[in-house]
matplotlib code that plots the C-alpha trace (Angstrom):
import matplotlib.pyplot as plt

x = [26.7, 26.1, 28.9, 29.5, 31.8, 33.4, 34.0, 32.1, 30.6, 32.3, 30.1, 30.9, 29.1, 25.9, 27.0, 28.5, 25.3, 23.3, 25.5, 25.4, 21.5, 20.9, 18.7, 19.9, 18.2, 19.6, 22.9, 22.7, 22.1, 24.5, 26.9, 26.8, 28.6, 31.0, 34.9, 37.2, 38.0, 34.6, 34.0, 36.9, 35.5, 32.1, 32.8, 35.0, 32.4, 29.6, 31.9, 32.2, 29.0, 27.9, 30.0, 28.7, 31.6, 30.7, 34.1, 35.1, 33.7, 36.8, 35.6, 32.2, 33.6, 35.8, 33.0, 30.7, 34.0, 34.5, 31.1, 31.3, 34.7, 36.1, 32.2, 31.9, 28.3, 26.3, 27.0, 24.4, 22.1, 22.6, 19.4, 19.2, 21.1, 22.8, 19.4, 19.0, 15.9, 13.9, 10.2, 8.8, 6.0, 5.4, 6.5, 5.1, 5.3, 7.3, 5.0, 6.2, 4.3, 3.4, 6.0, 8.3, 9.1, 12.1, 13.7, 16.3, 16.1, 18.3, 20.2, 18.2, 14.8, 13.0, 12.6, 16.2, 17.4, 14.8, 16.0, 19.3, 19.6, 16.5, 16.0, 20.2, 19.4, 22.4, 22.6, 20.3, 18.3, 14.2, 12.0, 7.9, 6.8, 3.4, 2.8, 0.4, -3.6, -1.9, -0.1, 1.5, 4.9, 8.3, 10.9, 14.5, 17.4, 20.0, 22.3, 23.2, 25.5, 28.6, 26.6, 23.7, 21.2, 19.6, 18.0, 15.7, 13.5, 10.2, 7.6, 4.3, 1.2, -0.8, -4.1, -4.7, -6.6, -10.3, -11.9, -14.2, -17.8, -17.8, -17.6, -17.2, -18.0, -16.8, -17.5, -13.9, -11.9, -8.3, -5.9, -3.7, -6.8, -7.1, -3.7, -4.4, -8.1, -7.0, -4.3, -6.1, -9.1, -7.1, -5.5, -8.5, -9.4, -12.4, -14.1, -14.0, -13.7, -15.7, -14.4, -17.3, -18.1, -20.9, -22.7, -21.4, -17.9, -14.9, -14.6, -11.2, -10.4, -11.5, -8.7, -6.1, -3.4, -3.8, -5.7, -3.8, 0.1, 0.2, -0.2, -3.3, -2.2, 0.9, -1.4, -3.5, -0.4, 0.9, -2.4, -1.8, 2.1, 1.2, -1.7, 0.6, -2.3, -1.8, -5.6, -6.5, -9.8, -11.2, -10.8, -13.3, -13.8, -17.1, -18.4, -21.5, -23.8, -26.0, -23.9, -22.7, -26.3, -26.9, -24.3, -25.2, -21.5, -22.2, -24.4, -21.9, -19.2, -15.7, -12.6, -12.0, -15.6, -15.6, -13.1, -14.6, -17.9, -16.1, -14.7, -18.5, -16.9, -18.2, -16.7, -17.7, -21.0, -21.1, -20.2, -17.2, -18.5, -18.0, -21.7, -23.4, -26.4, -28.6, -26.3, -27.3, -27.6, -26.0, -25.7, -23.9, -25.7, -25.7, -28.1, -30.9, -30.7, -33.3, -31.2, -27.5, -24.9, -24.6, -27.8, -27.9, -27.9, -26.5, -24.9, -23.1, -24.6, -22.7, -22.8, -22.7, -21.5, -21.6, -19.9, -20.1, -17.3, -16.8, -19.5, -21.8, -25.0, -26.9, -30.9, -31.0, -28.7, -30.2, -33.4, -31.6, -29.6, -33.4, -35.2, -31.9, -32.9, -30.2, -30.5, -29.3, -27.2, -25.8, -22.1, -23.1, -23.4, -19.5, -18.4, -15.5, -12.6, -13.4, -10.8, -11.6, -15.5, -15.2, -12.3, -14.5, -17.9, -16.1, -14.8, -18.4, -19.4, -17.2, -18.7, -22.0, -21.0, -19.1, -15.8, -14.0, -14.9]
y = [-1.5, -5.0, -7.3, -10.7, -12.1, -8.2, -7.9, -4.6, -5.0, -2.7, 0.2, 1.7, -1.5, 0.8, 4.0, 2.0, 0.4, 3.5, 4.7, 1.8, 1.6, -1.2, -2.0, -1.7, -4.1, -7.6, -5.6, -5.3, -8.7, -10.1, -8.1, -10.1, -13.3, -11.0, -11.3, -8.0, -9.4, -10.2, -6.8, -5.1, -7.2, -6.5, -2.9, -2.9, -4.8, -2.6, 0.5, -0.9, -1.0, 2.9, 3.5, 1.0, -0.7, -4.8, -6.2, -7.2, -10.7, -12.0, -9.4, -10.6, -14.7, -13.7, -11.8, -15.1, -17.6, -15.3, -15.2, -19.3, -19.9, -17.2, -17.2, -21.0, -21.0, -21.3, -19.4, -16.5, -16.2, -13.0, -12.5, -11.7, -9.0, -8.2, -6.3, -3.1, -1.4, -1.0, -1.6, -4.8, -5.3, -5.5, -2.3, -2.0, 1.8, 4.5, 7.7, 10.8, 13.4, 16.8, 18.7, 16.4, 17.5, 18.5, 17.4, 14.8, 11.7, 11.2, 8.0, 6.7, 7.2, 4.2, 4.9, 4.9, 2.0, 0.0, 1.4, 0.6, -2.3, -4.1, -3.2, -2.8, 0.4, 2.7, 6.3, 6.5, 3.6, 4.1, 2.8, 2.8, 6.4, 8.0, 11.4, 10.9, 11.8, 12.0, 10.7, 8.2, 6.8, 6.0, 8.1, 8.4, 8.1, 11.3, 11.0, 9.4, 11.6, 11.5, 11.8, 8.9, 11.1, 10.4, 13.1, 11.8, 13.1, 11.9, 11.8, 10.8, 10.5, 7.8, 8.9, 6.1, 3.4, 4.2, 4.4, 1.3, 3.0, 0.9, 2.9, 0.8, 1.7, -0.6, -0.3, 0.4, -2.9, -3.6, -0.9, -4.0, -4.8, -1.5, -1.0, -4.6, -3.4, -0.4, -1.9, -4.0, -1.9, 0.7, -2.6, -3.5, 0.7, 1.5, 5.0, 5.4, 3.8, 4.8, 4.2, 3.9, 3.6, 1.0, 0.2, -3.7, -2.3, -2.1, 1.8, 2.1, 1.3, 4.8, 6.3, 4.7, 7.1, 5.9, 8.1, 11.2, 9.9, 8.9, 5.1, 5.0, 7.0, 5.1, 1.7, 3.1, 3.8, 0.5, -0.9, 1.7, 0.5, -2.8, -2.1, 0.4, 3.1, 6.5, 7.8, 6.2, 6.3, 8.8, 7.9, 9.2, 8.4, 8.9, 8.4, 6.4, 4.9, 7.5, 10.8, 8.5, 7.7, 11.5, 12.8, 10.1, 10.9, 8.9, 11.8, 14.6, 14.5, 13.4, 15.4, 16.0, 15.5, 18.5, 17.4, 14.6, 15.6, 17.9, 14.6, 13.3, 9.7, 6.3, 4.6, 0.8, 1.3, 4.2, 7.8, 8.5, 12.2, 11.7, 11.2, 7.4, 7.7, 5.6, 3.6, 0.1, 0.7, -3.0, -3.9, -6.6, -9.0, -12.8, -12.9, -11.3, -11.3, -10.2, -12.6, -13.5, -11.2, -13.8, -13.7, -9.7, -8.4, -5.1, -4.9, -1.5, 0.0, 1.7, 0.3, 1.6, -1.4, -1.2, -3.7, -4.0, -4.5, -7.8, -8.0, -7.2, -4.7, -4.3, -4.8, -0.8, -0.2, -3.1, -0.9, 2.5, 0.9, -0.4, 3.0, 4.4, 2.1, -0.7, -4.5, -6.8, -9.4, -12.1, -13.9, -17.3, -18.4, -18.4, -16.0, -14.0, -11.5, -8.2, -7.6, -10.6, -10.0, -6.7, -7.6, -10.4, -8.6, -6.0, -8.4, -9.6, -6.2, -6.0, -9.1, -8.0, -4.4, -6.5, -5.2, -8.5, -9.1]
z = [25.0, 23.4, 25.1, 25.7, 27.9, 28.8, 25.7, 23.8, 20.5, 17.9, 17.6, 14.5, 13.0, 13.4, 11.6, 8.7, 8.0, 8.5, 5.6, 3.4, 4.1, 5.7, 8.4, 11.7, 14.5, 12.8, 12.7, 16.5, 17.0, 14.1, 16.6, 19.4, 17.1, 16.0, 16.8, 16.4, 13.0, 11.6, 13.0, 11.2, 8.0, 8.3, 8.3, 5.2, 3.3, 4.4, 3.5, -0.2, -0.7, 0.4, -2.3, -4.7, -5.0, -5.6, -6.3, -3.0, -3.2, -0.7, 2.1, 2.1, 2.2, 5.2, 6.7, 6.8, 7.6, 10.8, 11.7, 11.7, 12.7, 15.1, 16.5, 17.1, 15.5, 12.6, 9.4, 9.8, 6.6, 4.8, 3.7, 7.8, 7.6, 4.3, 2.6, 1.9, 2.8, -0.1, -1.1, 0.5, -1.9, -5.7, -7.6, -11.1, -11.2, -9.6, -8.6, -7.4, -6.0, -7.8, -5.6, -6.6, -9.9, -10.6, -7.6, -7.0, -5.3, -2.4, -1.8, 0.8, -0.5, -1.2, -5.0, -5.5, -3.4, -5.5, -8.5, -8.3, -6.0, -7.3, -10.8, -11.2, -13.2, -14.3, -15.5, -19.5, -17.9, -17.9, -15.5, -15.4, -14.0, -12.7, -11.2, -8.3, -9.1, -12.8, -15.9, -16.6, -18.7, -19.1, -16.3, -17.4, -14.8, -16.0, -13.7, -10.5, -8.5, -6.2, -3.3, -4.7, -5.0, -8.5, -10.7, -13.2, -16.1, -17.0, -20.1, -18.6, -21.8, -20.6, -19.3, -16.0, -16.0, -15.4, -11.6, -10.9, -10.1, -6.7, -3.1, -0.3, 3.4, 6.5, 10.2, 11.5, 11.7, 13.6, 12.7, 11.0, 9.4, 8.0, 6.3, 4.1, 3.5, 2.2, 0.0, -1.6, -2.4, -3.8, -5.2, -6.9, -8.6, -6.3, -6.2, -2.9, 0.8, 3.5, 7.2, 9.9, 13.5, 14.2, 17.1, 17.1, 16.3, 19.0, 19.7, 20.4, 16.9, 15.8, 17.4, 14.8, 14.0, 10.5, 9.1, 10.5, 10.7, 6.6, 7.3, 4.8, 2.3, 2.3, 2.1, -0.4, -2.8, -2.1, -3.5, -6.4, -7.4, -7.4, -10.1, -12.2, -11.5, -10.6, -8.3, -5.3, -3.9, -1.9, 2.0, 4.5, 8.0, 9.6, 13.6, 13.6, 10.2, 10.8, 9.9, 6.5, 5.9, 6.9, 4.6, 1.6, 0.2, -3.6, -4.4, -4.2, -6.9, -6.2, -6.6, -10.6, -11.9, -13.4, -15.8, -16.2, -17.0, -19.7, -21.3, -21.3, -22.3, -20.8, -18.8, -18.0, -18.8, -17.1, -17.4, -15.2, -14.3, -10.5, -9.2, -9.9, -12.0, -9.7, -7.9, -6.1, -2.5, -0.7, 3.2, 3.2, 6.0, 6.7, 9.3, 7.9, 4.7, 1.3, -1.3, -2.3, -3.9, -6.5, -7.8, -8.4, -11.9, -12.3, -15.5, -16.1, -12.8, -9.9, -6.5, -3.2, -0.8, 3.4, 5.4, 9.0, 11.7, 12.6, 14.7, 11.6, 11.8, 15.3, 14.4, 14.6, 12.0, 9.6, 9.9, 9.1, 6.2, 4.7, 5.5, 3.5, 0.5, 0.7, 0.3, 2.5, 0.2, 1.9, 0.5, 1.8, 5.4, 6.3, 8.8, 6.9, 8.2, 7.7, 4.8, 3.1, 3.0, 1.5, -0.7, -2.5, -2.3, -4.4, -6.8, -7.2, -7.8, -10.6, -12.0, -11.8, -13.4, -16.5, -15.8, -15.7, -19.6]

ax = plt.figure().add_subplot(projection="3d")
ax.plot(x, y, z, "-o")
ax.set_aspect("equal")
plt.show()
């Protein structure tokens, strides 16, 4: 299958690293340098480590000599190669999901790999813990077993941080643009994000798979980890300006208000009971603008931002978002990504509410 020179890669490289839990594709191309004895090596070493065994340091040497030597090239990095598939951003908390609970982890699921190949944690160990939508605490690893599955208890009594009143709507950017957008907002605590088609906006990017295949929930909690939180903000997608403007979603409480409303406590300025008391209506507009974000004073006040697609707002929309009751704040006179105007006009907007002290 991969040869060189008639000769056949080894293909039980492949199933070995499966095992191990490694990545495969740099494997398959780390193959095509490899003589029968790296091969043999390479195997051995990868063997060791399914079965967490990390004192063959000599295997590993040879595997890199052979790879130099009975290859004729350069010694191949093994940070190419050699890691484990694990989280690939910041981890600060690790959530589980409700249905969850109770049930072990299994060896190859992301939480455990970075559990005990980043963190090095061991059986009695505790690691920072979160139930999704929930509490959070301290999670305790019980055991690890034979088969690297890990079963783990937890004891969650922090109450999460506190929801920043801020709902954000954006005409539908790239579907790459979407998964950092998401992140970050969710990144940042916001209420809510609001997905929507605009007149100026490409069309096809409605059809992202994103929203259907877990890609933005799984951006969303990526935002969430990183911030040791536990809620993420409420995603919606809606067709046009006019059906969000129709539906005027900040007026209808969000999932858990009830609750909240029970609790009665303030939150920022604000009570957190799920529906803004007399939230600022923003469009966020650069060409025909009523006065600068800067300049707004909104002290303890909820906000409802909307950004447009790249393209901005089409003069029809600018007149439905004023007949809806927003102002049109500019951020300067800078053309901005999509991501990184709505990432910074939130930021403002947690200025302006007070909660950055």
């Amino acid at each position: 299958m991969f040869s060189r020179g008639g000769r056949l890669a080894d293909s039980r490289l492949l199933p070995a690293a499966a095992v191990a839990g490694y990545h495969w594709l740099p494997l398959v191309i780390a193959c095509r340098r490899l003589s029968p004895a790296a091969s043999g090596c390479l195997r051995l070493w990868l063997a060791a480590d399914a079965i967490g065994c990390r004192r063959l340091p000599a295997t590993a040497a040879c595997c890199r000599l052979s790879l130099a030597v009975a290859g004729r090239r350069q010694p191949v990095n093994n940070a190419v190669f050699w890691r484990p598939l694990c989280y690939s951003f910041a981890v600060n908390i690790i959530l589980f999901d409700p249905s969850e609970i109770g049930k072990p982890l299994s060896r190859r699921d992301e939480r455990t790999l970075h559990l005990l190949k980043v963190l090095h944690k061991k059986a009695g160990d505790s690691f920072e813990a979160g139930i999704l939508g929930g509490n959070l605490g301290k999670g305790f690893i019980d055991t690890i077993r034979l088969d690297g599955s890990l079963v783990y208890s937890l004891d969650l009594k922090e109450e999460p941080p506190p929801r920043c009143p801020i709902r954000m709507a954006v005409g539908f950017p790239r579907p790459i643009q979407i998964r950092r957008l998401l992140r970050d907002l969710s990144n940042l605590g916001l209420e809510a994000v609001d997905l929507i088609g605009t007149e100026l906006g490409e069309k096809s990017y409605r059809d992202t798979k994103l929203l259907s295949d877990g890609g933005a929930r799984a951006a969303l909690i990526e935002g969430a980890v990183q911030a040791r939180d536990t809620r993420l903000p409420v995603l919606s997608a809606y067709s046009t300006l006019e059906d969000w403007l129709a539906e005027r979603p900040w007026e209808r409480k969000l999932p858990g208000a009830e609750a909240a409303e029970k609790k009665a406590r303030p939150v920022w300025g604000v009570y957190e009971s799920g529906v803004s008391p007399n939230p600022l209506l923003i469009a966020l507009d650069n060409v025909r603008p009523e006065g600068s974000l800067a300049l707004l004073s909104a002290m303890g006040q909820p906000m409802v931002m909307a950004a447009g697609s790249e393209r901005g707002w089409s003069d029809r929309e600018r007149d439905e978002l004023e007949n809806a009751g927003f102002l049109r704040l500019s951020m300067g006179g800078r053309a901005l990504r999509t991501e990184t105007a709505c990432v910074a006009a939130a930021i403002l907007a947690m200025e302006k509410i007070g909660l950055l002290g």
